[in-house]
N, C-alpha and C positions, 0 to 999 in steps of 0.2 A: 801543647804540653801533655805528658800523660796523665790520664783518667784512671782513676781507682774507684775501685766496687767499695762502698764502705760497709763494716770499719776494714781499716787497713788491717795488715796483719804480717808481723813477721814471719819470714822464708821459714820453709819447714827443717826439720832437722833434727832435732833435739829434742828428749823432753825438756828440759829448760826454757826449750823457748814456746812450748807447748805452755807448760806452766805459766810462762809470761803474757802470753793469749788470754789464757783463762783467767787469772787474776785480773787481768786490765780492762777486762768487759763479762767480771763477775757478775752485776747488776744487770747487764742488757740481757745474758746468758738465764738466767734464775726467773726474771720475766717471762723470757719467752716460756722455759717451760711449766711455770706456775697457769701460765695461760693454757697451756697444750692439755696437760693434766687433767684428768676424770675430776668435778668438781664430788662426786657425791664423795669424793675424800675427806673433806669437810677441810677446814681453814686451815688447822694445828698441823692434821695429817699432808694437807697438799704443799701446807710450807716448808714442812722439813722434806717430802716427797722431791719438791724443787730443789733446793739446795742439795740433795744426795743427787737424782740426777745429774745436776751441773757438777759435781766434785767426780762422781765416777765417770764421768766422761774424757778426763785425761788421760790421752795415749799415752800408752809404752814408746821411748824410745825410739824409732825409726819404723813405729807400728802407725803410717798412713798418714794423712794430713796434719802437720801440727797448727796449721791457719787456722783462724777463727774460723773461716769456714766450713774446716772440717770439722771440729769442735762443733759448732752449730748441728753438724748434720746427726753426730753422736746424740746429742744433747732429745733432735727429733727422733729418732730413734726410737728413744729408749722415753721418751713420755709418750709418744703413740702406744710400742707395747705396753703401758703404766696401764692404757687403758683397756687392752684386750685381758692384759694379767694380770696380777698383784704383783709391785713392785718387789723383790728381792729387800731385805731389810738388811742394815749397814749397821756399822758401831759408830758412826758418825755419819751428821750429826745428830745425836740426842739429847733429850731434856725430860729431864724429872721433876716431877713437882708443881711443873709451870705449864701454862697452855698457851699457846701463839696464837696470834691472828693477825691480819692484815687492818692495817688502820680503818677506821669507818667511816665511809662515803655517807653521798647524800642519795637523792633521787634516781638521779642520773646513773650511778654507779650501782646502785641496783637491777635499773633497766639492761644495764649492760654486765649485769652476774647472770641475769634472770635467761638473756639472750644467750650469753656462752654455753649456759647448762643444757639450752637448747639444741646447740648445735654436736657433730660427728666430728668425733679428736682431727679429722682433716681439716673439716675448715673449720677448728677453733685452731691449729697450726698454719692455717694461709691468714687466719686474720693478725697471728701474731706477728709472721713476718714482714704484715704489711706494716701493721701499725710500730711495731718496735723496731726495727731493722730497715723499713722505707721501701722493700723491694720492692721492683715492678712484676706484672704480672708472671711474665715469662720464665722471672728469677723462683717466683715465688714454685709456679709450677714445677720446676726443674727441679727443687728444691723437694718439693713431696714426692716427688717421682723416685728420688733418688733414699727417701726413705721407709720408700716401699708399698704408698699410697697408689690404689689403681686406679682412681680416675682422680688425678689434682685438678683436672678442668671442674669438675662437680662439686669439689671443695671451696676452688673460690667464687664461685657461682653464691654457696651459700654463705661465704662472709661477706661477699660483697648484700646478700639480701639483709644482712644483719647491721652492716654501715647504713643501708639504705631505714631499717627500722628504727636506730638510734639517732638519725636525722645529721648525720654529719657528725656528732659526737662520739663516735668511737675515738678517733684519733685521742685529744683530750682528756677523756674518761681513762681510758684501759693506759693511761702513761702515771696516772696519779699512784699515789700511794698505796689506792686503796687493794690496785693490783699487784701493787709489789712486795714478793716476800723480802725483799732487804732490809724492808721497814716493819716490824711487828710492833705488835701490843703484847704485852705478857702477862697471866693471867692468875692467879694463885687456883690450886686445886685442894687437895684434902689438907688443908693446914690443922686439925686435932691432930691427925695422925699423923704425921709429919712434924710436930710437937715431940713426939716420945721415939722418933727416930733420926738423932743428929749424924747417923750415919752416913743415911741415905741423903739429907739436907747437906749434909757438905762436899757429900760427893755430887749432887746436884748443882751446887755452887762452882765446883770446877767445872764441871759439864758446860754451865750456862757461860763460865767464860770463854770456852772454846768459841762457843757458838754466837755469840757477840762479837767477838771477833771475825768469823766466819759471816757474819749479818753488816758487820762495820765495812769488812772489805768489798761485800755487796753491793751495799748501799754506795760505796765512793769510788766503785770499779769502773766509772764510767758508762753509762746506759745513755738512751736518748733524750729521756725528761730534762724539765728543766730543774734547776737547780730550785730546792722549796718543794720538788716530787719527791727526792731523793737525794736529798745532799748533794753539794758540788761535784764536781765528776774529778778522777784522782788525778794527779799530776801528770802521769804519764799519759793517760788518755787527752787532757788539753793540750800537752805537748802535741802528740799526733792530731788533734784538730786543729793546731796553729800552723802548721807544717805545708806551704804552700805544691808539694809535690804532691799530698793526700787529696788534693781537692778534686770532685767530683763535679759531672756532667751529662746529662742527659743524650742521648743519641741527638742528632740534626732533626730526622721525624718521627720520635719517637711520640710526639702527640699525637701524629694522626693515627696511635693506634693503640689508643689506652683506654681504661675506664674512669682514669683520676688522670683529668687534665686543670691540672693547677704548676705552683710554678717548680713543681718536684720535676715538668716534663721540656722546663726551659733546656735549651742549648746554651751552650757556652758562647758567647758575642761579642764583637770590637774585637783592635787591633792590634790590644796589648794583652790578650787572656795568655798569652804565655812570656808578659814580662815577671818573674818570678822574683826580685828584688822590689816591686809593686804591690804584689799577690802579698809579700811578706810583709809589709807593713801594714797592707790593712787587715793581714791577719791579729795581727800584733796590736795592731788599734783595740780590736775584737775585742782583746784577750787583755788589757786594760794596761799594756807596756808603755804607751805613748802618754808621757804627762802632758803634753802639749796638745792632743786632739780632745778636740771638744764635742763632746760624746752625749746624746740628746734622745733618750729612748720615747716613742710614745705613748700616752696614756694607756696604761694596763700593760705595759710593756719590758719583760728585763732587760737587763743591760749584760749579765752573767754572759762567759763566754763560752759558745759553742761547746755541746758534750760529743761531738764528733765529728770529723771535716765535714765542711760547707759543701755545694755545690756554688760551682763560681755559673754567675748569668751572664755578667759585662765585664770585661777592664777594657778603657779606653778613653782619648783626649774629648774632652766635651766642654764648651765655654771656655775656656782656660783652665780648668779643672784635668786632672788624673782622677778619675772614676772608677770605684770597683765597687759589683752590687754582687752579695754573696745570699744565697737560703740555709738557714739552719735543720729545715722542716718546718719548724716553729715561727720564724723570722727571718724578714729580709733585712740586710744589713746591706746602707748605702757611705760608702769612704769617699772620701773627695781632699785633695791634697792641689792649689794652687800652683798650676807650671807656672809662673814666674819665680817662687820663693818667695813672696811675701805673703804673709800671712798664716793662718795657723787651718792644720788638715782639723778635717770633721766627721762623725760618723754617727749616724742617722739608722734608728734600728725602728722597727714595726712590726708588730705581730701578722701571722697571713694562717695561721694554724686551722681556719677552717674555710680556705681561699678555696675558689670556682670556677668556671670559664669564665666567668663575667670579672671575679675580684680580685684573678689573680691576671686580666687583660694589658692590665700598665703598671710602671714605676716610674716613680721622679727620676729623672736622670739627671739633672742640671734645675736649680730655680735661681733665676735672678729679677733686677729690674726690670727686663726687658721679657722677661717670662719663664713658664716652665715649659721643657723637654722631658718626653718620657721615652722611655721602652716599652714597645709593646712585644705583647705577646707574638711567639708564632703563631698560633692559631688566627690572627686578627687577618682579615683578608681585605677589609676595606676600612680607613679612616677617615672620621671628615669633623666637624666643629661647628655648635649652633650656638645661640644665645637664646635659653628659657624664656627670658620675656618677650621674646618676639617669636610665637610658636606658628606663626603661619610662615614664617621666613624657613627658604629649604637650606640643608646641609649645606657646608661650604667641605668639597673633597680635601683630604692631603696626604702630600706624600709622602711615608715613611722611610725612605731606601736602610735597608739592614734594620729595619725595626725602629730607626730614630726619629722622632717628630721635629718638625722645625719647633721654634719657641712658641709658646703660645698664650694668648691674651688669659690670665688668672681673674677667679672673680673678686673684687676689690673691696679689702679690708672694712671700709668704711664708703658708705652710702651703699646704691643701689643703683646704677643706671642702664647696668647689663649683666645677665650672668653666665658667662659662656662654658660649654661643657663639653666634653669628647663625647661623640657619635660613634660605635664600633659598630662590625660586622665581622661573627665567625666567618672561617671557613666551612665551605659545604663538604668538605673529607669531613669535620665531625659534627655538624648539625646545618640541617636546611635553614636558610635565611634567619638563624638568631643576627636580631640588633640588637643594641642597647644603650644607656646612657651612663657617664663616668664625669663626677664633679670632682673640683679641686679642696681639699678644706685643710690646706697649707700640711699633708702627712705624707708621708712615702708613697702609700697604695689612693689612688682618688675613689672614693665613695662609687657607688652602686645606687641608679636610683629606680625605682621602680612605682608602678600606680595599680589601684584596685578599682573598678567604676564600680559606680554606684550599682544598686541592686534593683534589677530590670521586675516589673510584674509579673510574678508568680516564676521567676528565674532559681533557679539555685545558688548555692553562695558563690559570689565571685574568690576567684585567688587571685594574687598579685600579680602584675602581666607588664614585661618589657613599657619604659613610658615614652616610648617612639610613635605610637598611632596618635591619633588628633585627639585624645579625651586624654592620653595622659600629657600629651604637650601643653594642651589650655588648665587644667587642672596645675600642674608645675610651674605655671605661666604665675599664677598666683602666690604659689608658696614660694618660690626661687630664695626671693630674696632672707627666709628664716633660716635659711640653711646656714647664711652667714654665725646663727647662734651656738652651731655644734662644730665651731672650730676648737682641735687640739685636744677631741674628745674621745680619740680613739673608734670614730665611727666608721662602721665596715658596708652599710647600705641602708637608704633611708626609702620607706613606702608611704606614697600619700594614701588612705582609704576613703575615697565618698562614701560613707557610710550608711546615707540618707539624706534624701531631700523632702522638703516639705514646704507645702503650699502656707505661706503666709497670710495674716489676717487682712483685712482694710483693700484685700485685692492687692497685693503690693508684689506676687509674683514667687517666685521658688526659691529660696537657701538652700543652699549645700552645706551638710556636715560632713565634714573631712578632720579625720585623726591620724597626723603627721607620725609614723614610727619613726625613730633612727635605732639601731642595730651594732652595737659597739662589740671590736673585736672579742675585751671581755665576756661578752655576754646578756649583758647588762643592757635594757632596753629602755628610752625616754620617749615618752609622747607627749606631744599638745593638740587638743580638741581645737578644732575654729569653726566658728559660725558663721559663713561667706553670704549675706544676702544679694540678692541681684545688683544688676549695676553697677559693678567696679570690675576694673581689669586687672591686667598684669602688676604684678608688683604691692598686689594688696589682697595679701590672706585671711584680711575678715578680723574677727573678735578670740581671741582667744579665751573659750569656758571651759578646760578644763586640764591639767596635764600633770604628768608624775614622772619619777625617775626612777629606776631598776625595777619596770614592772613588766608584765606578761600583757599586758591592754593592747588591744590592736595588732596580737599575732595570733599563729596559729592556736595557741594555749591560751588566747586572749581573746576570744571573739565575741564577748558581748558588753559592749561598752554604750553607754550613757552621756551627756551633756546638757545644759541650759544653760542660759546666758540673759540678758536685760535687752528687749530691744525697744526700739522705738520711731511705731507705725510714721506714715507721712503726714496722717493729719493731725501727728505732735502725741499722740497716747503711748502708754508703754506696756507694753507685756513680756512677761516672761515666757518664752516658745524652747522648746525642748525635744530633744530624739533620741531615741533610743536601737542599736541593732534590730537587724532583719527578728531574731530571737524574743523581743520584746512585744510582751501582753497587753502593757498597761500599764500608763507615767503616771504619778504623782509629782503634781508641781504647785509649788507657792499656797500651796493651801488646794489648790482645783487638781484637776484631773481630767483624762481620757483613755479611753481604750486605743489600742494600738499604739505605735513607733512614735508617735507625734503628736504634742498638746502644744497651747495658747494658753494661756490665762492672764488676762488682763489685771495689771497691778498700777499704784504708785510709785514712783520713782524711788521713794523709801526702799521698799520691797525686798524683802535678801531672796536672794535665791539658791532652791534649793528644791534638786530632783532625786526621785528615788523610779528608777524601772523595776519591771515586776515581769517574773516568765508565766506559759500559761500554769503551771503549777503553784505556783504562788512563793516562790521565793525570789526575793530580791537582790537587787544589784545597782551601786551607785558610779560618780563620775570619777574617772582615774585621779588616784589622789584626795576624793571627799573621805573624811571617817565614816570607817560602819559601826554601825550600834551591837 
């Protein structure tokens, strides 16, 4: 089937249809160059700056490209010169009286004003085209080249150093409102004076309905966000995202030669990617036409349908199933329609919006009785399948041919008696010997799991590391079976941390404190404390003291965490024993205490418990989830 560059774009020819370009991806257009744009313009100035931009960028008539693309490249143009020169000043659009701004972010959208301000209008224009427009690199280059940028290799050099400082969160951030001029906030300015001049107030009143207008058709022109960024995307543009001719597709190897290998760099796959009477219904699924497809988004997840064609991954027969797995950017969308005719089609959507080599490695492709089938990535060079509680047991190999896995054994709803998981390996075209592990927890994309060992004497901090070697196999060996708790939670990858061992009292041998993360697409992070004492194996994760939900504990932003719990010695006594991070001065527990990571304090079985750690400065910090004072 043929492959289009998205967005599509009607033939050139006319201003008319120039005009029909620009209106239909007003919003995606005004982005980019609000992003392009010199920020020391300040809010008001860069938002009208954008919108004048994108409106004087319509060709004359049979004066050059009328495709969006051409448009796009006007668009760069003339926000790169924005910032060598003072833009030329317009009679539209203007506003009197009033001052614009873009809605207000949080933290995060800060970090990424604070970075754009940083950077050289080139790569604040390679980051836009990545993040708004999706291009790849090549595109993106050819693209500054062609607007007169001398070195576009140096430019995405430094967006890509700016993806790398906002940690994954550009994509997300720089799509929200906060960057978008389509969405303002309106401001009042000198209203005394403006009191004794209904002149200028009511000619400021037409003015602002021009420009509401001009901001409405922004805002529903179609852009890449999701719908809650910026308003649903306008009819015409869903039209063209429904449109199984629009659908897009990555080159065959275009991953082995990217910097963003996720599933933007899949290949089109199976035997039916160019049945187009297929394509079209799960478009249409999508796009919410089918009352009869039961339609299943997952947690944190819309259901809204695509603001611009998909890139198609799969169509093909699987179980008896017609399969089509399509990316939004945002989400992968899985259709499945019954070749017998019985029964009712279904379609299956997931968030992947900050997907990796690792999390964008597989997709459900089939789940039944008999098991689930995935797609793998191309990059996967080796597959094979182990069961977590048997961590001394080796791989079991398999074969994928074209990417498809035989069925395979799921970990089971209820009890605990094994819990088997996919074992991957990259290819060495884009990294040496990465392995890794991939659980089921009943979603489209299978979890990510990874381990952090504990903290060696006088070591530096551990980071989280692949949990393939023998310490995270025996460590997962234990926790395996809680994973069953964060089913249908939207979980993206879960990190076990030994965070601390400590020698217990009565001689009774070493505990392991390990603070379980899970990492939900959202954002949104849960953890459980466990107290593992010696002597128990697989299948038994110890005491749970301590856990929370939507917190920062146990990641990078969370590194100093606390726990206590009740135990009780072999010769029948109880005590309250407690640990504290590598960071930790000095516990306070149950009334006692000690210096460093690790206290005991012998109690009654009454006894509540309750810990407080302390840094050497003297400020403290409690267990995820206790109230602070």
């Amino acid at each position: 089937m043929p492959i289009q560059p998205a967005p599509p774009s009607p033939t050139a020819g006319s201003g008319q249809e120039a005009e029909t370009v620009l209106v239909e991806h007003y919003g995606r257009l005004v982005r980019i160059a609000y992003l392009v744009l010199p920020p020391r313009t300040g809010g008001h100035g860069r938002v009208l700056a954008a919108h004048r931009v994108v409106q004087r960028s319509l060709p004359r008539a049979g004066a050059g490209d009328d495709g969006y693309t051409g448009i796009r490249a006007r668009v760069l143009d003339a926000a790169l010169r924005a910032d060598r020169r003072r833009l030329p000043r317009a009679a539209l659009p203007l506003v009197l009286g009033l001052r614009l701004s873009p809605s207000v972010g949080g933290a995060d959208g800060l970090s990424a004003a604070r970075a754009l301000a940083g950077l050289p209008a080139p790569a604040r224009a390679a980051l836009a085209l990545s993040v708004v427009d999706r291009l790849p690199d090549q595109e993106i280059t050819a693209a500054l080249a062609g607007a007169g940028v001398t070195d576009p290799a140096a430019a995405l050099r430094a967006a890509a150093g700016v993806r790398q400082t906002l940690d994954g969160a550009a994509e997300s951030v720089l799509r929200t409102a906060e960057f978008d001029p389509g969405r303002v906030l309106l401001h009042p300015t000198d209203l005394l004076r403006r009191r004794t001049r209904r002149r200028i107030a009511t000619a400021s009143a037409a003015t602002l309905l021009a420009v509401t207008a001009v901001l409405v058709t922004g805002a529903y022109g179609g852009g890449t966000e999701q719908r809650g960024a910026s308003g649903p995307p306008g009819v015409a543009a869903v039209a063209a995202a429904l449109d199984p001719a629009g659908l897009r597709s990555a080159p065959a190897e275009r991953w082995a030669d990217t910097a963003r290998v996720d599933f933007s760099v899949w290949p089109a796959r199976g035997e039916r990617r160019a049945d187009r009477a297929l394509l079209g219904r799960a478009l249409r699924a999508w796009g919410g036409e089918g009352s009869t497809v039961r339609v299943t988004p997952a947690a944190g997840t819309g259901s809204e349908p695509p603001a611009a064609p998909p890139s198609l991954l799969f169509a093909g027969d699987v179980d008896g199933a017609a399969v089509v797995l399509l990316h939004d950017g945002l989400r992968v969308a899985r259709y499945a329609e019954p070749l017998n005719g019985g029964g009712s089609a279904v379609l299956d959507l997931a968030r992947t919006d900050r997907a990796d080599v690792t999390t964008a490695a597989a997709v459900v492709v089939s789940r039944t009785p008999d098991g689930t089938r995935y797609l793998l990535a191309p990059w996967i060079a080796e597959a094979g399948t182990r069961d977590l509680l048997r961590p001394t047991d080796p791989t079991r190999r398999l074969a994928a041919p074209g990417g498809l896995t035989p069925r395979l054994a799921t970990p089971a709803a209820g009890g605990c008696a094994a819990w088997p998981v996919l074992s991957l390996r990259s290819s060495a075209r884009i990294v040496e010997q990465h392995s890794f592990l991939l659980t089921d927890l009943g979603e489209l994309t299978p979890v990510h799991l990874t381990h952090t060992p504990a903290p060696g004497a006088g070591a530096p901090a551990r980071q989280p590391r692949e949990a393939t070697g023998p310490s995270g196999l025996a460590a997962w060996a234990r926790t395996a079976c809680t994973l069953g708790g964060l089913r249908g939670q939207g979980v993206r990858a879960v990190n076990d941390w030994a965070y601390a061992r400590q020698p217990l009292p009565e001689r009774a041998g070493t505990a392991t404190w390990v603070c379980t993360r899970a990492d939900t697409w959202a954002g949104a992070g849960h953890v459980t404390v466990w107290f593992q004492p010696p002597g128990t194996g697989p299948g038994s994760p110890g005491t749970a003291a301590a856990g929370a939900r939507d917190t920062a504990a146990c990641s990078r932003f969370g590194q100093h965490v606390v726990a206590g719990t009740k135990w009780r010695a072999p010769d029948g006594t109880w005590w309250v024993v407690a640990a504290g991070s590598r960071a930790t001065a000095r516990l306070s527990v149950a009334g006692g205490g000690a210096d460093g990571p690790t206290a005991a304090v012998r109690v009654s079985r009454a006894t509540p418990v309750k810990v407080t750690a302390f840094h050497a400065d003297g400020s403290p910090f409690t267990p995820p989830g206790a109230p602070t004072d």
